[in-house]
N, C-alpha and C positions, 0 to 999 in steps of 0.2 A: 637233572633227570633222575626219577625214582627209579631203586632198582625194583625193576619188577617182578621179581624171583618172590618179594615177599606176597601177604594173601591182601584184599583190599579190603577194609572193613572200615563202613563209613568215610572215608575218603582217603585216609590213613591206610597207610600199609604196614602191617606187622610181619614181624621175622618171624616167618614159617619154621626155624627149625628151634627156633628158643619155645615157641608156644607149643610145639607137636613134643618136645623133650620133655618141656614141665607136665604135662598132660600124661605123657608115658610114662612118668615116674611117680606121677597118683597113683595110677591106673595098677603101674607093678606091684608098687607095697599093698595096694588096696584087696586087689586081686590074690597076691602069696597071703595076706594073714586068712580073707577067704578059703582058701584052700587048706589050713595050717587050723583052721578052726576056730578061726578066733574073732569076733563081732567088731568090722570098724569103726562102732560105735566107740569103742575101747580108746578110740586114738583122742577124741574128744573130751581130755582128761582139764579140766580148768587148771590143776596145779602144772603139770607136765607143760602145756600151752604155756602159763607167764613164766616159770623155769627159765623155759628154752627163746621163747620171742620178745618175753619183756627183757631177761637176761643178758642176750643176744647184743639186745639194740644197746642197754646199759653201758656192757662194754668195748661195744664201739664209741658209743659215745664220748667215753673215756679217754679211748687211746686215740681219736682225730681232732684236730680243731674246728671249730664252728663251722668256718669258711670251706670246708672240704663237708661236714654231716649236713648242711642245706643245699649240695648240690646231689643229695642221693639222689630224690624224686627224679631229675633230669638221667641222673644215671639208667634209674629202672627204663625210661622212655628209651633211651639208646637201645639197651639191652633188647626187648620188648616191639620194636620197630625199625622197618630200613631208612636209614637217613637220606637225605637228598642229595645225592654227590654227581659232581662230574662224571660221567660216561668216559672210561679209558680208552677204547676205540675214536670216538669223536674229538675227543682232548688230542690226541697224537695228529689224526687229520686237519684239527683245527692248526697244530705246529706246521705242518709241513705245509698248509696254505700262506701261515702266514711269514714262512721262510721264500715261498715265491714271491710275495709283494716286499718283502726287504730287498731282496734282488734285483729287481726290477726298477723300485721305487727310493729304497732307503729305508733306514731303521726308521727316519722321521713318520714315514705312511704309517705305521703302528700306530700316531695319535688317534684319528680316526676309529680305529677300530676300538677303541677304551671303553666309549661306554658299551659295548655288546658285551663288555666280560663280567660276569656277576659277580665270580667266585673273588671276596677280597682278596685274598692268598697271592691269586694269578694277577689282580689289579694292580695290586702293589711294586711286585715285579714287574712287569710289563712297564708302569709306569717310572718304574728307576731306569728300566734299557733304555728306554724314550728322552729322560735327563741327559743320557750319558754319563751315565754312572760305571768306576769301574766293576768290570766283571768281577774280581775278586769281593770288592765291597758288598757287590747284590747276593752274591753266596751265600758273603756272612752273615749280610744280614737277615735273608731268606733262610737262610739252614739256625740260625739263632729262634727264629719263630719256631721251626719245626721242633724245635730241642725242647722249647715251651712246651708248646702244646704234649708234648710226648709225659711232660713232668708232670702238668696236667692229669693226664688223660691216667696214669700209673699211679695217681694219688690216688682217682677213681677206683678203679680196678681194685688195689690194695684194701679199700675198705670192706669188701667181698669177701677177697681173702684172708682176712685175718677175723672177719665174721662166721667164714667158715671151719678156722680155727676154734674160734671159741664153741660156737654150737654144739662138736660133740663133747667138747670137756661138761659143759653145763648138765649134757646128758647125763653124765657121768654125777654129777651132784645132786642130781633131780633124782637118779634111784637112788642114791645114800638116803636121802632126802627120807625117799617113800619107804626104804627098809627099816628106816628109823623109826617110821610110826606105824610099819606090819609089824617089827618087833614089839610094839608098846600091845598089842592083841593077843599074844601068845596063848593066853589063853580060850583062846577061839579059834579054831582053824581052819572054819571056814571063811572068815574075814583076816586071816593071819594070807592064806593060799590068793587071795582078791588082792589084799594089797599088794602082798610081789610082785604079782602080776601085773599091775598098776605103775609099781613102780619102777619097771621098764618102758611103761610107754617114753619116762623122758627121756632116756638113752637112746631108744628107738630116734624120736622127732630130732635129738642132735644129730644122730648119724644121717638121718636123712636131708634134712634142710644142708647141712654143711657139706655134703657130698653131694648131691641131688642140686644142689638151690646156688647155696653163696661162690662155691667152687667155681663150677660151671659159669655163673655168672664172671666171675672175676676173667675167666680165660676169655669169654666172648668180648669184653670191652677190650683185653687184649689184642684180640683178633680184628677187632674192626677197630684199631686203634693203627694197627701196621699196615692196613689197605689206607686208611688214610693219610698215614707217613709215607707211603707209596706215590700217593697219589701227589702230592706236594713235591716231592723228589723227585716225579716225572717233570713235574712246570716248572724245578729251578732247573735239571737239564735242559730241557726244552729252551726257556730264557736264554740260558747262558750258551744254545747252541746259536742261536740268533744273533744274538749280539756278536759272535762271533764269525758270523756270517756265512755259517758251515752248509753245504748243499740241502735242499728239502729232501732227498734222498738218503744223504749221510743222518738228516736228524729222524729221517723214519725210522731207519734200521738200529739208530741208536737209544729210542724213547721203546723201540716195539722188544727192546729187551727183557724191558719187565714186564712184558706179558706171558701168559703159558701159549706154548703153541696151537693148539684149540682156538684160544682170543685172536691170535696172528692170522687162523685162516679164513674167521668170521669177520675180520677185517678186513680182508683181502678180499673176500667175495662180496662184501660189501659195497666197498670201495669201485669193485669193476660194474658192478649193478648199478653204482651210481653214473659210472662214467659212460656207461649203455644206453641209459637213461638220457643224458645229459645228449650223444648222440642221436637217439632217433628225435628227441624233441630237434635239434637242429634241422636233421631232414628232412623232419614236416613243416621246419621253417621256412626252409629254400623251395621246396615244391608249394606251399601256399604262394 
């Protein structure tokens, strides 16, 4: 299920608050040089531009391996967009339902339910408790994926971050740059006063893009790199509450840990909505 906190645009949902940040952070610097007197035409400097972006990318380039710089584009898309993940509410009720048919039935009735589960991650697992695989095994090997994915996901990340590293050093190079050829003007000072001026814009664009841009980025893949360590971490508890054959009640109050309490009561009131539901359709069973 998408989360739908993001906005819908053409079918696709984008992260509302990555798109609303970058926009605000045009909008600031655009606005302060306005105020400050200064034309943001000014910012559209060609040298200042490849400086800082051709720069940029140069030494990234540099410092990752191929196989991490062709999965940027994918990165931007994360950043930029809500992914399609499991619903954490639904995920825990889905456990505690199917801690009832283990009870009742045995871990074997899990088979059936196989193909209803998309998420490979939960496939996987589900389908080792069904083996009879031991518990300690499915951890390891389940918590070995998550540890992937995590090295993964921080290789991502790390490309940001040390992009935002470099952006304002380049800055820093880009006015040398420009001072170096206002000083060649000295004698002119009104193209001597232009070029300085000039040659902060590339200080400027490093300080911005690497604080404003690559930063931020790097922390968001962060952030939505731990809800979805999260979210894995609930389904090998989960798993391994099963196999274990621990009450549907003990595995609520043990998966509903990692929720905030806000989530715990919108699941709760959920949960009774349903089961109100589920009652009055009865009612109008027996009286038809």
């Amino acid at each position: 299920m998408i989360d739908l906190e993001g906005i819908a645009l053409g079918g696709i949902y984008v992260d509302k608050t990555s798109i609303i940040g970058i926009i605000l952070g045009i909008f600031a610097i655009g606005l302060g040089m306005v105020l400050k007197g200064v034309s943001v035409m000014a910012l559209f400097n060609p040298a200042a531009l490849l400086i800082i972006f051709v720069g940029t990318l140069a030494a990234v380039m540099i410092a990752f391996p191929t196989r991490v710089i062709k999965n940027v584009p994918a990165l931007f898309k994360v950043i930029l967009t809500e992914q399609e993940q499991v619903n954490m509410n639904e995920l825990i009720t889905q456990f505690t339902g199917w801690a009832e048919q283990t009870r009742r039935e045995g871990l074997l009735s899990l088979e059936g339910q196989m193909e209803t589960v998309e998420d490979p991650f939960l496939h996987s697992g589900l389908q080792m408790a069904v083996d009879g695989q031991n518990p300690d095994f499915i951890r390891d090997v389940l918590m070995e994926k998550v540890y992937a994915m995590e090295r993964r996901h921080e290789e991502g990340a790390q490309v940001f971050s040390q992009a935002g590293t470099y952006a304002p050093t380049l800055g820093v190079l880009g006015a040398v740059v420009g001072l170096i050829a206002a000083l060649g003007n000295m004698e002119n000072m009104d193209i001597l006063g232009a070029a300085i001026s000039a040659a902060f814009i590339a200080t400027l664009l490093g300080i911005f893009t690497g604080y404003v841009l690559w930063h931020p980025f790097a922390n968001k893949l962060r952030e939505k790199s731990k809800r979805e360590v999260m979210m894995k971490e609930v389904m090998v508890e989960g798993i391994l509450s099963i196999t274990a054959g621990e009450s549907p009640s003990v595995i609520k109050d043990k998966l509903s840990s990692y929720l905030s309490a806000k989530e715990i009561d919108n699941m709760n009131r959920k949960n009774a909505e349903q089961r109100s539901d589920e009652q009055e359709g009865g009612n109008e069973t027996e009286e038809s």
